[in-house]
C-alpha positions as CSV (number, residue, x, y, z in Angstrom):
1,X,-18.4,17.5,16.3
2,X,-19.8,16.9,12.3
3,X,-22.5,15.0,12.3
4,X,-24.3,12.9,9.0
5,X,-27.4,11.3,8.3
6,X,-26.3,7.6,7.1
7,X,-28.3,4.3,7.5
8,X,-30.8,5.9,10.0
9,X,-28.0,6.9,12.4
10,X,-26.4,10.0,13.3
11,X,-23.2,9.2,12.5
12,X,-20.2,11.3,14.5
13,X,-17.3,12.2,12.5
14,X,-13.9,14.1,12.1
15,X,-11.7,15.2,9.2
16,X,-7.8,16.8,9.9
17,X,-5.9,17.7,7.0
18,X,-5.9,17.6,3.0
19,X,-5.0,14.8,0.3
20,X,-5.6,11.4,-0.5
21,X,-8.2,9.9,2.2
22,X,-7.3,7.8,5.0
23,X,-10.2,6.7,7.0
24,X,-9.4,5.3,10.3
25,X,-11.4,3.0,12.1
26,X,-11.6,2.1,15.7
27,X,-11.9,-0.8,17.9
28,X,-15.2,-2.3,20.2
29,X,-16.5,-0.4,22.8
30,X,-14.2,2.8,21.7
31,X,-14.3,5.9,19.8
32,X,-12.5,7.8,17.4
33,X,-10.0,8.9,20.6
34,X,-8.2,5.2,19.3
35,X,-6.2,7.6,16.7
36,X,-5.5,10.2,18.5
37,X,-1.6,9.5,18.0
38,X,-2.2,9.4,14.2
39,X,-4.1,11.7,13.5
40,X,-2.0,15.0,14.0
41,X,0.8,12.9,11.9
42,X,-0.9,11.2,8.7
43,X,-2.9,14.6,8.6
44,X,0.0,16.1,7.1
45,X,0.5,14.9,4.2
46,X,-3.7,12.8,4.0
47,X,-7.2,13.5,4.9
48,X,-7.6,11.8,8.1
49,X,-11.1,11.0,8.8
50,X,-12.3,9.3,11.9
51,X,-15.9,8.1,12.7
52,X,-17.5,6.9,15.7
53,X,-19.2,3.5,14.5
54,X,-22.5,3.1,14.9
55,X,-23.4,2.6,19.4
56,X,-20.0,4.0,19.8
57,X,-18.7,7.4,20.6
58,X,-20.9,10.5,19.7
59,X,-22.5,8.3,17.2
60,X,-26.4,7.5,17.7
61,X,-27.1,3.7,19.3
62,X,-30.4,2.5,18.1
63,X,-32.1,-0.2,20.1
64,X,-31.3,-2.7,17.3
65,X,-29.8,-3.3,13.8
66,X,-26.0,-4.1,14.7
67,X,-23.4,-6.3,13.4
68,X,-20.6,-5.3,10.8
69,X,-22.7,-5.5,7.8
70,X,-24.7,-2.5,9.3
71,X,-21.0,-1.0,9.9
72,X,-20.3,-1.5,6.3
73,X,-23.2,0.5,4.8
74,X,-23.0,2.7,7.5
75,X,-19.4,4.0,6.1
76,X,-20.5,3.4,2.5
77,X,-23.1,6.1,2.8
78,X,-21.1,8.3,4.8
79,X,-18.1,8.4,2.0
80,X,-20.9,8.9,-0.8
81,X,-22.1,12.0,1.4
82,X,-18.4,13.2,1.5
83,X,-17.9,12.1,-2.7
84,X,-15.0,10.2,-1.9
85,X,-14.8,7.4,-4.5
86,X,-11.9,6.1,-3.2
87,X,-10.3,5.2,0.2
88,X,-7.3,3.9,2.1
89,X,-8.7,1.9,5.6
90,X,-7.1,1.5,8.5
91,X,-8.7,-0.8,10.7
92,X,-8.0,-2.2,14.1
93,X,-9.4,-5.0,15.9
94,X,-13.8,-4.7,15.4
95,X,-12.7,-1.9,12.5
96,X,-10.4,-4.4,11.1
97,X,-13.4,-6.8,10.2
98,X,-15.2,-4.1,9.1
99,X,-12.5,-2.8,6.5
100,X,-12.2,-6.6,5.4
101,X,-16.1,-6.6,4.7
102,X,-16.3,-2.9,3.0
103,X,-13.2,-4.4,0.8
104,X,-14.9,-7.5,-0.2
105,X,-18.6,-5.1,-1.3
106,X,-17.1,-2.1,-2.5
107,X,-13.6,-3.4,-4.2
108,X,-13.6,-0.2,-6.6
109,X,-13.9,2.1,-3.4
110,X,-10.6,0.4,-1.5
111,X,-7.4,1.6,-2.8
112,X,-5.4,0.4,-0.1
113,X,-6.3,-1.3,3.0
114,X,-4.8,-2.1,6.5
115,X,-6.1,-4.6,9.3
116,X,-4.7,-4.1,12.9
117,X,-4.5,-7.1,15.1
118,X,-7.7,-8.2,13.5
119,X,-9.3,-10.8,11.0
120,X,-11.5,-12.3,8.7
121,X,-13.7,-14.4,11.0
122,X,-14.2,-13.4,14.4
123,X,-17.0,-16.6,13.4
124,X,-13.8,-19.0,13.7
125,X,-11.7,-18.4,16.7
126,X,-12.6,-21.7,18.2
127,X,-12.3,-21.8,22.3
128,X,-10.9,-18.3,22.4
129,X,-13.9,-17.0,20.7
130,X,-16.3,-19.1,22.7
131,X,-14.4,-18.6,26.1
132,X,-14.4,-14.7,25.3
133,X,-18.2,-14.8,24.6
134,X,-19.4,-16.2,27.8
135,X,-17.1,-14.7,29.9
136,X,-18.0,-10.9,28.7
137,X,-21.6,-12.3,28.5
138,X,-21.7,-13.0,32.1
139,X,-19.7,-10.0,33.3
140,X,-21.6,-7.6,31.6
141,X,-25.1,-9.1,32.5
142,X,-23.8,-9.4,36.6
143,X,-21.7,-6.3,36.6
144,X,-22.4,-4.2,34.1
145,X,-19.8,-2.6,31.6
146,X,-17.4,-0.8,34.2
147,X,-15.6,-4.3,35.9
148,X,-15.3,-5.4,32.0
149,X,-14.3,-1.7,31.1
150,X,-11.1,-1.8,33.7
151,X,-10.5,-5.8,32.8
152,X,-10.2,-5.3,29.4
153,X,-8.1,-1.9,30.0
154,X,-5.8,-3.7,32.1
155,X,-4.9,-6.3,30.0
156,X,-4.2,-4.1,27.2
157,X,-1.9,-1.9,28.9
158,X,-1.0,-3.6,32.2
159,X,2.5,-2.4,31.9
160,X,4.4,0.0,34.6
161,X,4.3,3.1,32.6
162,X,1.4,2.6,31.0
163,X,-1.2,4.2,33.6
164,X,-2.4,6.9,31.6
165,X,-3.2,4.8,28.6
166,X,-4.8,2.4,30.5
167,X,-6.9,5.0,32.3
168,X,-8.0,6.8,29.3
169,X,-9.0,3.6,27.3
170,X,-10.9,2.5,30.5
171,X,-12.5,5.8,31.3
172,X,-14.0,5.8,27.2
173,X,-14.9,2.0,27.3
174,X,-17.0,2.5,30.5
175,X,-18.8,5.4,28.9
176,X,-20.5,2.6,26.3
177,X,-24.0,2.4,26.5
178,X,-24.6,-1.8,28.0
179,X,-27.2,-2.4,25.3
180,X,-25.0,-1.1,22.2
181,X,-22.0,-2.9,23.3
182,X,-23.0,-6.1,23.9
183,X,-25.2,-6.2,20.6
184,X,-21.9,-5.2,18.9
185,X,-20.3,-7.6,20.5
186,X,-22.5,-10.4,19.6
187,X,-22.6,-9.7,16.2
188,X,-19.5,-9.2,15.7
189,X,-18.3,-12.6,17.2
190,X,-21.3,-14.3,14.6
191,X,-19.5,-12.7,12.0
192,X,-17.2,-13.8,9.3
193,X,-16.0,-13.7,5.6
194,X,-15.0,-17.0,5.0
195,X,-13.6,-17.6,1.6
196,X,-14.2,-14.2,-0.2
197,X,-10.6,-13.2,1.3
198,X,-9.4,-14.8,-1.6
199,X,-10.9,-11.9,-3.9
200,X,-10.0,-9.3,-2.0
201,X,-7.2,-7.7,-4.2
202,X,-6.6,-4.8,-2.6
203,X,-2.4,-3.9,-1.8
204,X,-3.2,-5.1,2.4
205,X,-0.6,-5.0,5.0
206,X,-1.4,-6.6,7.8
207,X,-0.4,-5.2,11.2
208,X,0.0,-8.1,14.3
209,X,1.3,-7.3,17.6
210,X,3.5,-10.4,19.1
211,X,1.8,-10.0,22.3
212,X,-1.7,-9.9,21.2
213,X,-4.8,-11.9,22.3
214,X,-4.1,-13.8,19.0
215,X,-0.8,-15.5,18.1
216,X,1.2,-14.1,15.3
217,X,0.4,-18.1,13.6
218,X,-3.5,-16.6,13.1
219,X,-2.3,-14.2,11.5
220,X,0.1,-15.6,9.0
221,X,-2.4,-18.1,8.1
222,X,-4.9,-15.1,6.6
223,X,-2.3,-13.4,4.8
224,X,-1.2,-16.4,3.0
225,X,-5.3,-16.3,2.0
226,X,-5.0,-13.0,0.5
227,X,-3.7,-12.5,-2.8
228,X,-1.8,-9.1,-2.4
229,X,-1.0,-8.6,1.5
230,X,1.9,-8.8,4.0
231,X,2.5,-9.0,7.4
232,X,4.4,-6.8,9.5
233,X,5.0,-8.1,13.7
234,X,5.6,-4.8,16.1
235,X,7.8,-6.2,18.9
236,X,6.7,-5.2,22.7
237,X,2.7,-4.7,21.9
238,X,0.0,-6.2,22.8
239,X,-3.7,-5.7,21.4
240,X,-3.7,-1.7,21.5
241,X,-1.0,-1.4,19.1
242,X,-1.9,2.2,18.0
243,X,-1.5,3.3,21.4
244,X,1.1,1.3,22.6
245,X,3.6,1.2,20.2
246,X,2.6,4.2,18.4
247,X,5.8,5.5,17.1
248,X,6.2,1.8,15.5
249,X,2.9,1.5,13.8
250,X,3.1,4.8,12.6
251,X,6.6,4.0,10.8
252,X,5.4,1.0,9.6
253,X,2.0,2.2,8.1
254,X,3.9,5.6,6.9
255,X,6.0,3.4,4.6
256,X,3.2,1.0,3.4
257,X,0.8,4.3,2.5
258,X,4.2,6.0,0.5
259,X,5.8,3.3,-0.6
260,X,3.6,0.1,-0.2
């Protein structure tokens, strides 16, 4: 696996394919591996790149110095190394807020940009966000990440049929070192954009699964806030929409990047 020197990190990254760029990125306590039933489509006809975000993956996982605006400089510096000036984003869930921040910094950089069962303040989810806070807060301080690993895993993809993604996310998430992730976490529930959605003018489709941890409401509600977006609802999907609906979202972000 590439490696590159961004932001005092090693940063751990792939690239499949030629053409306009089209950087992928993934969800908390994951990897790269979120997009592994993208990647060998979009890489067709785009340059796919995938990263590992910074305590994640292959990716280094300093001590300190997390949160999404460490994220967002993390992949500023890391397209300046690879002189890409411009970029489509694709991010889901933790990579969806920081898509929304490197949007609302580095506007001239965006050309087109896609959040995945995400939003703009993870800072405003009221008693979901607060309920979600202590009750990984506890687990992980008790039990350590693997009870959380196979909790969150399960829920995702509790579904007959579903075994082998819910063993694979599981099997990646309990791989997280305890430290990184729960500073990740932290952070990223303290974070938010509040009303700079309003500038961002980037073309945005949103992406909301009907089954998610969030209604499709929360999502509505954000689109209406950005000037140029709209919101597509996959049917029979929960949070892990890339995985779980793949052959969906990879239609519906298909006709957004040709014809969007």
């Amino acid at each position: 696996m590439p490696f590159l020197r961004v932001n005092n990190i090693d940063l751990s990254y792939e690239v499949a394919g030629e053409g306009n760029a089209l950087l992928l990125l993934h969800g908390l306590g994951s990897t790269k591996q979120d997009w592994d039933a993208q990647v060998p489509v979009f890489s067709k006809e785009f340059k796919v790149i995938t990263v590992d975000l910074r305590g994640h993956g292959e990716t280094s996982k300093p001590e300190e110095g997390y949160g999404v605006d460490f994220m967002t400089e993390d992949i500023r510096q890391f397209l300046e190394q690879l002189n890409i000036g411009k970029v489509t984003i694709v991010g889901f869930s933790m990579g969806g807020a920081v898509a929304f921040q490197f949007a609302s910094q580095f506007p001239e950089m965006v050309d087109k940009l896609v959040i995945v069962n995400s939003g703009p303040d993870f800072n405003a989810m009221g008693d979901i966000g607060d309920q979600m806070v202590a009750e990984r807060t506890k687990s992980l301080n008790e039990f350590g990440i693997g009870p959380l690993a196979e909790q969150i895993a399960f829920n995702m993809f509790p579904e007959e049929g579903q075994e082998d993604m819910r063993e694979a996310f599981e099997k990646r998430c309990k791989q997280n070192d305890l430290n990184a992730y729960y500073q990740s976490f932290v952070t990223l529930m303290k974070w938010g954009l509040g009303d700079k959605i309003q500038k961002i003018k980037a073309k945005t489709l949103v992406i909301a699964s009907d089954m998610d941890y969030t209604p499709v409401d929360f999502k509505k509600a954000y689109v209406n806030e950005l000037p140029n977006a709209e919101l597509v609802v996959i049917k029979d999907s929960r949070h892990g929409v890339v995985m779980d609906q793949a052959g969906a979202f990879n239609y519906e972000l298909y006709k957004f990047l040709k014809h969007g």
